[in-house]
DRENSEPA-77112 format. One record per residue (C-alpha): residue number from 0; x, y, z; residue in three letters. Coordinates in steps of 0.001 Angstrom, whole numbers, plus 500000, padded with zeros to 6 digits. Each point is the difference from the previous one (the first is absolute). Example, Ala and Ser with C-alpha at 12.3 -4.5 7.8 and 13.67 -1.06 7.14 Angstrom:
! residues 2
+-----+--------+--------+--------+--------+
: num :      u :      v :      w : residu :
+-----+--------+--------+--------+--------+
:   0 : 512300 : 495500 : 507800 :    Ala :
:   1 : 501370 : 503440 : 499340 :    Ser :
+-----+--------+--------+--------+--------+
***
This chain:
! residues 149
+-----+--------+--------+--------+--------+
: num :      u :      v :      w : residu :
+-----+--------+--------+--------+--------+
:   0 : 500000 : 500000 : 500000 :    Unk :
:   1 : 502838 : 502193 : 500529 :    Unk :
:   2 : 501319 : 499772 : 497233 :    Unk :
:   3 : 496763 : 500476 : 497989 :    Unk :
:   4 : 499991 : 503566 : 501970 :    Unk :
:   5 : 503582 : 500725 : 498813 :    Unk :
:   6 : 499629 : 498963 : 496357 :    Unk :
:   7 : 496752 : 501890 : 500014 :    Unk :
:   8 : 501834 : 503209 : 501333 :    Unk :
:   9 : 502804 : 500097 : 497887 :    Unk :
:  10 : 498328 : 499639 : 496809 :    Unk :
:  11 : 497765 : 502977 : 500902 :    Unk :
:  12 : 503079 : 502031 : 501028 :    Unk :
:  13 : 501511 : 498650 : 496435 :    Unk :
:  14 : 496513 : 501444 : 498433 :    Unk :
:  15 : 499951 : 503406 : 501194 :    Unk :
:  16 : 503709 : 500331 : 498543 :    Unk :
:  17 : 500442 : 502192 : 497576 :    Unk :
:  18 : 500553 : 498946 : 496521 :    Unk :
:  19 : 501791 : 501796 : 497270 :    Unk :
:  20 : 501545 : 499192 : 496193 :    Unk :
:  21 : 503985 : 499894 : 500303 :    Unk :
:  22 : 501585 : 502172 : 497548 :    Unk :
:  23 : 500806 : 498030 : 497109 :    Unk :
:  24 : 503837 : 500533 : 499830 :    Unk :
:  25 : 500211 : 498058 : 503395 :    Unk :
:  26 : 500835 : 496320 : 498886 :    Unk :
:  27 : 502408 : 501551 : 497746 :    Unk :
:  28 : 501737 : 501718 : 502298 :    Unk :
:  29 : 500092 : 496578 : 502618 :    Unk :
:  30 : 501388 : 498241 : 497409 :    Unk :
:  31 : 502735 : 502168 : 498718 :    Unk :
:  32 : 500807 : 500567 : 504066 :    Unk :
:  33 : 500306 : 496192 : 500467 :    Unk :
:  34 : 502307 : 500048 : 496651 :    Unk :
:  35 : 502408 : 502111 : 501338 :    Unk :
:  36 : 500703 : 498325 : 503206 :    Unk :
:  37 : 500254 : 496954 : 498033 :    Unk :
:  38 : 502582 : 501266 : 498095 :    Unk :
:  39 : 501412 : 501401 : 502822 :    Unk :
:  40 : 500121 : 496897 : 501760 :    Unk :
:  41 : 501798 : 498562 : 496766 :    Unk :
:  42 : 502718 : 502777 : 500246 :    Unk :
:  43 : 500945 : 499526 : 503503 :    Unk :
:  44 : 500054 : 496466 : 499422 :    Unk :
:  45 : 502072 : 500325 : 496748 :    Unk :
:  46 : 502238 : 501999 : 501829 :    Unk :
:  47 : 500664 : 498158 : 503222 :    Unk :
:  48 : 500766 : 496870 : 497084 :    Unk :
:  49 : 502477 : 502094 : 498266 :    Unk :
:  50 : 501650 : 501480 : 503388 :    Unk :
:  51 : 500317 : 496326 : 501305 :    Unk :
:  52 : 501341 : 498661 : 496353 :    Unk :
:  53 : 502542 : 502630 : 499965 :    Unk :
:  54 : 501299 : 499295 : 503755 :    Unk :
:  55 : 500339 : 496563 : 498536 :    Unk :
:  56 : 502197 : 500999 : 497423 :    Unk :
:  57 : 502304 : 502717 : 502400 :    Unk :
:  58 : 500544 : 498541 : 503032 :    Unk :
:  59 : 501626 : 496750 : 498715 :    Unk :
:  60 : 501957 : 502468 : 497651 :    Unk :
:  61 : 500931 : 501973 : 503147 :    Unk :
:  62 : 501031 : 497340 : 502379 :    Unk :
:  63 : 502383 : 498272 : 497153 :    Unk :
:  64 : 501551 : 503257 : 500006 :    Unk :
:  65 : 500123 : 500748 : 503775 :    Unk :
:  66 : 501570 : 496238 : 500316 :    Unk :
:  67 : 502697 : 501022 : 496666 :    Unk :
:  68 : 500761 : 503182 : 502145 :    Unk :
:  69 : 500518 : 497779 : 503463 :    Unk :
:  70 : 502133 : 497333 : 498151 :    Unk :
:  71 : 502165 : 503000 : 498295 :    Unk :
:  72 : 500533 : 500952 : 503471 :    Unk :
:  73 : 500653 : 496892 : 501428 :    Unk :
:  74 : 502429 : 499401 : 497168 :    Unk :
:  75 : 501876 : 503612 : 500080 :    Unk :
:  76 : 500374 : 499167 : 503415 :    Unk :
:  77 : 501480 : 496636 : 499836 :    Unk :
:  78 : 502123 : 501356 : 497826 :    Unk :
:  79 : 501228 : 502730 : 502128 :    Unk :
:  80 : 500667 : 497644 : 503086 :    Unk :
:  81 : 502138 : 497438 : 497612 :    Unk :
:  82 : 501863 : 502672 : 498672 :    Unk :
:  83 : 500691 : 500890 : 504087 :    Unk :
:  84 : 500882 : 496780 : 500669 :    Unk :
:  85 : 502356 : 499011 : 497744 :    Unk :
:  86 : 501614 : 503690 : 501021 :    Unk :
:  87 : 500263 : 499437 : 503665 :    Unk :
:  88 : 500713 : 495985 : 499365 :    Unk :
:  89 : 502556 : 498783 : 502552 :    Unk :
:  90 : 500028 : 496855 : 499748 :    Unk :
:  91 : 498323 : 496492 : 499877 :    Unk :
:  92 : 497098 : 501601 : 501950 :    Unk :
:  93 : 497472 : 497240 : 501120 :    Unk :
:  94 : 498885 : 497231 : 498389 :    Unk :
:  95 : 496859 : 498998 : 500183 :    Unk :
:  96 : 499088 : 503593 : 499149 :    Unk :
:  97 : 501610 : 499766 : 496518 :    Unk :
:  98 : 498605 : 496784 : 499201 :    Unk :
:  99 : 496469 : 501773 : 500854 :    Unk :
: 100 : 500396 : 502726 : 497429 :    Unk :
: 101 : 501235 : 497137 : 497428 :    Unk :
: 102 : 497179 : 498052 : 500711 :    Unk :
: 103 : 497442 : 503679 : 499598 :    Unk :
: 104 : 502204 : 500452 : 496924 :    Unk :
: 105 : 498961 : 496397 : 498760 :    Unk :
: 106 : 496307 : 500807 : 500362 :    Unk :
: 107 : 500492 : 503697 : 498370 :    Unk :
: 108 : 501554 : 498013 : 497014 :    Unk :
: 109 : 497175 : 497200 : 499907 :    Unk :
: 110 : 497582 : 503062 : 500376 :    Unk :
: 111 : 501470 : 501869 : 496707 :    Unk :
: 112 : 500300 : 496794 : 498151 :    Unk :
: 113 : 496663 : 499129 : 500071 :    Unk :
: 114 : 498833 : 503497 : 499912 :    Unk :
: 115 : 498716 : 500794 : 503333 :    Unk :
: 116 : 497789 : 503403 : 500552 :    Unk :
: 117 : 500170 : 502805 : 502397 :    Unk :
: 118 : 498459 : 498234 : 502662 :    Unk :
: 119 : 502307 : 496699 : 499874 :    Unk :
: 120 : 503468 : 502216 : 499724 :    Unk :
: 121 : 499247 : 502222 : 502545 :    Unk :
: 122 : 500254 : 498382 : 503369 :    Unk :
: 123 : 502877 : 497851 : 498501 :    Unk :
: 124 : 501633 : 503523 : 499249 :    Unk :
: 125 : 499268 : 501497 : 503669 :    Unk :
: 126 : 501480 : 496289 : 501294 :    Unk :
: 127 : 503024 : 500730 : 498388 :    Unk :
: 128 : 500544 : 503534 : 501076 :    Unk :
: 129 : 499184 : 498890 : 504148 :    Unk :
: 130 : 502502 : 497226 : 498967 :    Unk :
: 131 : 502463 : 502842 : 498926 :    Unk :
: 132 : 499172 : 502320 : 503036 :    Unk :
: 133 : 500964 : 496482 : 502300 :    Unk :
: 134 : 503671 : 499677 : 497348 :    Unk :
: 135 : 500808 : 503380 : 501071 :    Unk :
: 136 : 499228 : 500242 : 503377 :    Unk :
: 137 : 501480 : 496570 : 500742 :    Unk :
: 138 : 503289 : 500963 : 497959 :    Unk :
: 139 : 500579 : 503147 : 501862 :    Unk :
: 140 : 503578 : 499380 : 501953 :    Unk :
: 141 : 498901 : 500023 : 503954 :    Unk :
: 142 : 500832 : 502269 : 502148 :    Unk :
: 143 : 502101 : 498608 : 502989 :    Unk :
: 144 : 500068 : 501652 : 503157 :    Unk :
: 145 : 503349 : 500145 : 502093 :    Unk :
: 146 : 498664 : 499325 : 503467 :    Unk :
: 147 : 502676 : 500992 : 503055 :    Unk :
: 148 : 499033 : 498149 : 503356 :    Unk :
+-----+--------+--------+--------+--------+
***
């Protein structure tokens, strides 16, 4: 019964509404509205597509690059502490150090020959420099103190 009340309300409240003609230009306009977020919707989507294409085609460009620049450094400065070495060279220096930057020098060669990338050559490159660092600090003559009692 309730609801009969309600029903019967409403569509007398939805009679005494006023009723007019639209103007004629109206659906027109709606759909030339809806067309342009459409195609604005297709823009922003075309867009975030080409943004995320071209970071796909940069930032592998860039991080070759950035590793090339790290393994130039590596190198320049492998080079540098050889060239020290071999200056300040005493004498036999220690062993098993030597025979570690033979071995790193084996890899670097294996590396090369089979045509290694940035990635591969650089950590055998920083090896061989903290292998350097260890030549020269371990050939350094030692300082010995003169102790009076």
């Amino acid at each position: 019964m309730a609801n009969d009340v309600d029903i019967a309300g409403g569509r007398a409240v939805l009679a005494n509404l006023p009723e007019f003609e639209p103007d004629p230009r109206l659906w027109s306009r709606i759909v030339a509205a809806r067309r342009r977020r459409q195609r604005a919707r297709f823009g922003w989507i075309s867009a975030g597509l080409a943004a995320t294409l071209a970071a796909g085609l940069v930032l592998p460009r860039i991080a070759i690059e950035r590793g090339a620049t790290d393994l130039a450094s590596w190198q320049r400065q492998s080079q540098a502490l050889e060239r020290e070495w071999q200056a300040r060279a005493t004498g036999d220096g220690d062993a098993r150090a030597r025979a570690q930057l033979r071995l790193i020098d084996g890899e670097l060669q294996a590396a090369y020959d089979r045509a290694a990338t940035a990635s591969e050559l650089t950590p055998l490159w920083r090896q061989r420099s903290e292998a350097l660092h260890d030549l020269i600090d371990r050939d350094e003559p030692r300082v010995r103190a003169v102790t009076r009692l």
